[in-house]
Structures are given as structure tokens and as C-alpha cells.
Backbone as numpy.savetxt, mean C-alpha at the origin, in Angstrom:
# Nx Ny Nz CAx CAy CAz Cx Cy Cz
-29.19 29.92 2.50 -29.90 28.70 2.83 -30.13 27.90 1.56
-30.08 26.79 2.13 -30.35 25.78 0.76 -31.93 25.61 0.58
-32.35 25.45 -0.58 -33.61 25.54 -0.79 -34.00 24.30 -1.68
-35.09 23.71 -1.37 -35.71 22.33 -2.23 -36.01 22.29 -3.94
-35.38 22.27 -4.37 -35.44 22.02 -6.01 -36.60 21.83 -6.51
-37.29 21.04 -6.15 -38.45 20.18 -6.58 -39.42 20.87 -6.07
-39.78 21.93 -5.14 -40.81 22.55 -4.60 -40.61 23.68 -5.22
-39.51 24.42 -5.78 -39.37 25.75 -6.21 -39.33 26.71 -5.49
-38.36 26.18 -4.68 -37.71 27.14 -3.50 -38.32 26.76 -2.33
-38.29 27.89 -1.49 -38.80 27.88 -0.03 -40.00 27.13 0.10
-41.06 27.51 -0.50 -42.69 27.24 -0.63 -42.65 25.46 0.17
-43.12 25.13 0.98 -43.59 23.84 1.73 -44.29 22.93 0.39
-43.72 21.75 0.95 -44.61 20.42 0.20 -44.76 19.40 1.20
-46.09 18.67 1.31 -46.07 18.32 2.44 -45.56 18.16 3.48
-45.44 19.48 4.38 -45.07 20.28 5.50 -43.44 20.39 5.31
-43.08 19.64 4.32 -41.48 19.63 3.97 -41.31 21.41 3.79
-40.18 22.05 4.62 -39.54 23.13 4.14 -38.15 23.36 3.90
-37.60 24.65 3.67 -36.16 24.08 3.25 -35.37 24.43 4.92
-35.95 24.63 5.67 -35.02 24.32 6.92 -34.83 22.79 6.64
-35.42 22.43 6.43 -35.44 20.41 6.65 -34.20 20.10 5.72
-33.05 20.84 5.25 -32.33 20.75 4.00 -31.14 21.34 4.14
-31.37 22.39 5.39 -30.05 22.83 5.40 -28.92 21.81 6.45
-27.92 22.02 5.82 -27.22 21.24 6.39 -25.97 21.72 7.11
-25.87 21.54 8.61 -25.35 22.07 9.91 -23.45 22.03 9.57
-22.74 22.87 9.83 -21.41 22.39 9.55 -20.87 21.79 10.09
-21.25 21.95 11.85 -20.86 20.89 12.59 -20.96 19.60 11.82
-21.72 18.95 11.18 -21.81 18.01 10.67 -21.15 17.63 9.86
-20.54 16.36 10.03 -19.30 15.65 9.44 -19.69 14.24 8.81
-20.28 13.80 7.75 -20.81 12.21 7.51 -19.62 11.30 7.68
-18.34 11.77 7.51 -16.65 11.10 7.56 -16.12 11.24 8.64
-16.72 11.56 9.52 -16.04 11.73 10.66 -15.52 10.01 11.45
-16.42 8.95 11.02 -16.41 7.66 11.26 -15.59 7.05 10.67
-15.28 7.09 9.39 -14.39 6.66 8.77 -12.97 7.30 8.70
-12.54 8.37 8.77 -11.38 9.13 9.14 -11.06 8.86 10.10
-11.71 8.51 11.53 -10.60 8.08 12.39 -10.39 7.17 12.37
-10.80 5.87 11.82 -9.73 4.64 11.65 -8.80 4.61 10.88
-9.07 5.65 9.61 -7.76 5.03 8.40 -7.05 6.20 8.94
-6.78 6.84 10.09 -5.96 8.25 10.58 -4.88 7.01 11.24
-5.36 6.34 11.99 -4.29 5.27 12.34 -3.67 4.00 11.45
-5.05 3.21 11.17 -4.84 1.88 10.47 -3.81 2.22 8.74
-3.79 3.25 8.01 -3.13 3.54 6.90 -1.47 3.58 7.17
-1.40 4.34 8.49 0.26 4.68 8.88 0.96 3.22 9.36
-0.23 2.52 9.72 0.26 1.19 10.39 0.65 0.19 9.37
-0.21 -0.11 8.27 0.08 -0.55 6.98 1.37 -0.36 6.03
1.43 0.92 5.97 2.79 1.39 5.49 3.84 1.23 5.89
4.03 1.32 7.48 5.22 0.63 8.49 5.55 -0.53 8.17
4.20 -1.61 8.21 4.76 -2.85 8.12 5.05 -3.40 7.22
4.41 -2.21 5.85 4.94 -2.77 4.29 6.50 -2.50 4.22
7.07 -1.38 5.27 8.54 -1.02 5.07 9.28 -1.88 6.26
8.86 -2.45 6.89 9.38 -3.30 8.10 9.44 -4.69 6.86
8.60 -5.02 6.30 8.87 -6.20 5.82 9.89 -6.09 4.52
9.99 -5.02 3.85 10.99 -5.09 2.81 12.18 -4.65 3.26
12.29 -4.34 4.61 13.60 -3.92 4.85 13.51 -5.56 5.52
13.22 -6.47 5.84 13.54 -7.82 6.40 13.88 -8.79 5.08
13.24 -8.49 3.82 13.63 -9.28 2.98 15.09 -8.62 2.34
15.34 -7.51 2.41 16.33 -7.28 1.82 17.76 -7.59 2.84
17.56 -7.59 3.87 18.24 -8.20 4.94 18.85 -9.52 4.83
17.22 -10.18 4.41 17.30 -12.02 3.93 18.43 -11.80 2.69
18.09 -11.02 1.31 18.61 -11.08 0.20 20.12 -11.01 0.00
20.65 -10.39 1.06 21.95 -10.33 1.33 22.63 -10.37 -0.20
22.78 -9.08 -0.94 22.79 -9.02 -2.16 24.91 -9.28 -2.20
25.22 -8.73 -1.33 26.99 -8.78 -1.80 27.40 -10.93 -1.43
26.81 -10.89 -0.59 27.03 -12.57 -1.00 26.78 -13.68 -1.64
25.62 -13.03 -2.39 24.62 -13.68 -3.44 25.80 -13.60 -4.87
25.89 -11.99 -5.36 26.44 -11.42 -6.29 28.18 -11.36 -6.12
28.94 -11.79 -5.58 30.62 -11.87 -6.00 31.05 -11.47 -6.73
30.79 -12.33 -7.78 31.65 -11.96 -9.28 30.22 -11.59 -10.13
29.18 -11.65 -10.13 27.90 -10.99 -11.26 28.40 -10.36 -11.85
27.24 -10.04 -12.51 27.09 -8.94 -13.47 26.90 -7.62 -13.26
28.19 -6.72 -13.16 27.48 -5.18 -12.44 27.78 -4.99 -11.19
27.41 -6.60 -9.96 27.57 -6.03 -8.73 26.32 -5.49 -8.28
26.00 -5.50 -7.05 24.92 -4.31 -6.28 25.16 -3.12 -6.54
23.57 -2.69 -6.51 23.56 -1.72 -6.65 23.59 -0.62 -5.14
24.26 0.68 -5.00 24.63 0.85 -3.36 25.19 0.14 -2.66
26.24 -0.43 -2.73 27.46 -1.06 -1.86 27.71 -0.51 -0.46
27.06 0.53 -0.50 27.51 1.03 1.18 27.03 0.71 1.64
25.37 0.08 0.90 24.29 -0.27 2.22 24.66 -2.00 2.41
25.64 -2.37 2.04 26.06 -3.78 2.54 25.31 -4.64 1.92
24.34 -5.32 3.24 23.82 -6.58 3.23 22.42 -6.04 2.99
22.03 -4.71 2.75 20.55 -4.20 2.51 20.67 -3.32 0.80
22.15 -3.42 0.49 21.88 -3.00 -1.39 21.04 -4.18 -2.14
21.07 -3.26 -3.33 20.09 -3.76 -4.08 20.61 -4.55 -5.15
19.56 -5.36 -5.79 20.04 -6.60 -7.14 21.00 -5.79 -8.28
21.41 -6.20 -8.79 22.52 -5.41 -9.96 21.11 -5.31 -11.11
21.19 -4.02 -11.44 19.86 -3.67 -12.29 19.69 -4.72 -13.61
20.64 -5.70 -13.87 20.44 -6.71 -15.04 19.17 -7.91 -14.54
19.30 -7.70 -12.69 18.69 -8.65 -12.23 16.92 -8.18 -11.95
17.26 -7.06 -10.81 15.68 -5.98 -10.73 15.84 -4.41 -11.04
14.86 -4.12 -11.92 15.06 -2.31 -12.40 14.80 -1.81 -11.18
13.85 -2.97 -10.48 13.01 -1.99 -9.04 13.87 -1.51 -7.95
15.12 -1.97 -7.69 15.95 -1.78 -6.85 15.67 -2.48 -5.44
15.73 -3.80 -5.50 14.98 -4.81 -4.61 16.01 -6.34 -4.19
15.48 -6.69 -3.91 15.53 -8.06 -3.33 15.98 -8.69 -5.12
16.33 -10.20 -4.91 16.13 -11.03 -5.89 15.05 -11.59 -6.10
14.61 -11.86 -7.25 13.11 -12.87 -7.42 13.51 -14.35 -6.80
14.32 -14.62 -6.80 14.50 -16.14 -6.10 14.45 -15.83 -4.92
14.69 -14.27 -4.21 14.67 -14.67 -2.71 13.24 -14.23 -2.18
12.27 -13.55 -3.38 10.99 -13.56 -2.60 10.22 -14.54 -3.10
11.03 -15.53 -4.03 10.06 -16.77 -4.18 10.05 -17.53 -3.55
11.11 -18.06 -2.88 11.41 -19.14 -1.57 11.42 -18.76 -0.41
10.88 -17.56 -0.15 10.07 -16.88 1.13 8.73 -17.10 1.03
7.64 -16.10 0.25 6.83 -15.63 0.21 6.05 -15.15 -0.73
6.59 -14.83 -2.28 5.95 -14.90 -3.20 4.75 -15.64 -3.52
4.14 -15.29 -4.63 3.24 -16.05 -5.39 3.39 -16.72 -6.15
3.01 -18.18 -6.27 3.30 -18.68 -7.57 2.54 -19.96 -7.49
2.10 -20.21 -8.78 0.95 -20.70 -9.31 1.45 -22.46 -8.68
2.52 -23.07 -8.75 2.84 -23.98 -8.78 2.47 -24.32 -7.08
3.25 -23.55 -5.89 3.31 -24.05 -5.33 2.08 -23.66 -4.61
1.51 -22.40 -4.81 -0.60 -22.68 -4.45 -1.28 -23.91 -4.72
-1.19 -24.28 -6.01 -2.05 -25.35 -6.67 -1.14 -26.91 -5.59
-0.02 -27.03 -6.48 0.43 -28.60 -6.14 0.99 -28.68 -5.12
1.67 -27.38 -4.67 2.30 -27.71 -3.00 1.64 -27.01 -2.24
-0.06 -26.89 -2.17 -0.66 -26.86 -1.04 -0.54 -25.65 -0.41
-0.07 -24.51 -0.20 0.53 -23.38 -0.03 -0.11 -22.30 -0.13
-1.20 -22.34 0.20 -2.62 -21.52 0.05 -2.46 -20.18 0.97
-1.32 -19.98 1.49 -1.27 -18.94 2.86 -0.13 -18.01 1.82
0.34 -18.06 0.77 1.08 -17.62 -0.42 -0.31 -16.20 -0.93
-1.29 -16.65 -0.58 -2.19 -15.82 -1.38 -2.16 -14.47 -0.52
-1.63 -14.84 1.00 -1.91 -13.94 1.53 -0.65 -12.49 2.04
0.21 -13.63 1.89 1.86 -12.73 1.70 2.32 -12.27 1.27
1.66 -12.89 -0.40 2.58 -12.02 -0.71 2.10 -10.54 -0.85
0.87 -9.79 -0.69 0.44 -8.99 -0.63 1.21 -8.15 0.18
2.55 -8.41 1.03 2.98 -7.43 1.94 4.70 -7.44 0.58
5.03 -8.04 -0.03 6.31 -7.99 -1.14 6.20 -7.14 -1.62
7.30 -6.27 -1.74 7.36 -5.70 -2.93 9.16 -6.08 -4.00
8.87 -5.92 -5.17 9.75 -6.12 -6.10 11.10 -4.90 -5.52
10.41 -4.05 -5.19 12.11 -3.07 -4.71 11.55 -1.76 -4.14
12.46 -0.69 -4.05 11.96 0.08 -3.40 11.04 1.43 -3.99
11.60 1.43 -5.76 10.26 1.84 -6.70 8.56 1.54 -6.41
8.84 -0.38 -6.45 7.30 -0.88 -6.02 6.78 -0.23 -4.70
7.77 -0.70 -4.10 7.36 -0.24 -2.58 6.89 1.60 -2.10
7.47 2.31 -2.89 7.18 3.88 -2.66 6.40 3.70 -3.42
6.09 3.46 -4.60 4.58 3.82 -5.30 3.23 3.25 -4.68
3.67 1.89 -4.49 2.50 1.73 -3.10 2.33 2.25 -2.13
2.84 2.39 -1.63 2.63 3.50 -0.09 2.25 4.79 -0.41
2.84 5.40 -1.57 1.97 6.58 -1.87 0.48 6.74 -2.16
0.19 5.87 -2.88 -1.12 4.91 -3.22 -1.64 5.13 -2.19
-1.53 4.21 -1.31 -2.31 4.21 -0.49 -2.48 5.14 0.58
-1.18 5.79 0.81 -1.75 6.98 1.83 -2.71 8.17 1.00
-2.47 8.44 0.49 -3.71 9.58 -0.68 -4.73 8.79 -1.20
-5.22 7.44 -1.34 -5.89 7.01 -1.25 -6.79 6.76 0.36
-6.25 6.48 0.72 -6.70 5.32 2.47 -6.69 6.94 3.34
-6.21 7.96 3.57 -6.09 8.92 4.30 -7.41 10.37 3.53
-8.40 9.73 4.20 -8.93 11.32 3.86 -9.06 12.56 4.28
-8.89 13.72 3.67 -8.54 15.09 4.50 -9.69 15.32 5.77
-9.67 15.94 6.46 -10.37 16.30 7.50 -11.99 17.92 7.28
């Protein structure tokens, strides 16, 4: 049994005893918060990989790159390989093609009005490095054990 510190054990302080202290196992204080991020975390991660597999789709790296430098990287995966590593280390999209999607950038927040930029680009990632280190992130973060 757990016992009150401040009373010096068992001994009552105003009528306080250490039954009033022990604490039941049934009892779970996380039990409220674990079941939402048990769903809402897996759902996040989907749509962070639903959306970089749509930009890399957009990026269409073998028609972009022809004659480049290097070439894509993974040629088998077609129209879903990646920038020739001179372009992204991350193994991603081009920066021009998540800037004239969805990126961030200072210019077109401020002077072209584009205030919904703040909120997108939060689902980009630079490649599929960015993208697995975030999702790891956040599931061992956002997922707590039971």
C-alpha cells in the first residue's frame, strides 16, 4: 500500500488515511486520450503517404528529366521515381513541383494573397527520407502504449 509522505506513513491527518492514496489498477488517467490518437495518428500518416504518392505522380520525374543530370533515381518506378540526387538527396518530388502546387513561400503568402499555403504545406514532404522520418515521429510520438 501506498502510504502519505507528509503524515509519516499510515497515521491519519485530518481524517486523511493512506487508503485515500492508493491507487486502483483498474484505473487508467489515458484511457481518454489513447483512444483517439489509436485512430486519428494512423489516419494522418495515410494521408501524409496518399499525398506524396499524388505529388510524385504530379512530378512525373522521367519527363521532366530526359537528358539531366544522372537521370531518376529508380526508373522502374516510372512516373513515381525520384529527382536525380543533384536535384533532391531526399528522394522526392522536384522543388518546383511542390512550389507551384503547394509549398511555402514567403512571396506568394505575403504578395499573392495565398494564405491557405500556410496550411498545405504541412502535408509535403521533400521525399521519401522526409516523409518516413515524419511518420515515425509521429507514430511514437502521437500513439501511446496501452
Amino acid at each position: 500500500a501506498r502510504r502519505y509522505l507528509e503524515t509519516g506513513g499510515g497515521r491519519s491527518k485530518n481524517n486523511i488515511t493512506e487508503e485515500n492514496y492508493i491507487v486502483h489498477e483498474s484505473t487508467n488517467i489515458y484511457e481518454a486520450d489513447t483512444h483517439w490518437t489509436s485512430w486519428l495518428v494512423p489516419m494522418f500518416v495515410v494521408a501524409n503517404i496518399v499525398v506524396f504518392v499524388i505529388f510524385m505522380y504530379i512530378n512525373n520525374c522521367p519527363k521532366i528529366n530526359l537528358s539531366s543530370q544522372g537521370g531518376c533515381v529508380a526508373k522502374f518506378l516510372r512516373r513515381f521515381s525520384s529527382e536525380p540526387m543533384q536535384e533532391n538527396l531526399l528522394l522526392g518530388p522536384s522543388s518546383s513541383t511542390l512550389t507551384k502546387r503547394e509549398a511555402l513561400r514567403w512571396d506568394n503568402v505575403v504578395n499573392g494573397h495565398q494564405g491557405w499555403r500556410l496550411v498545405t504545406c504541412i502535408w509535403l514532404h521533400a521525399g521519401i527520407v522526409h516523409l518516413l522520418v515524419n511518420m515515425l515521429s509521429l507514430v511514437f510520438i502521437g500513439i501511446r502504449p496501452k
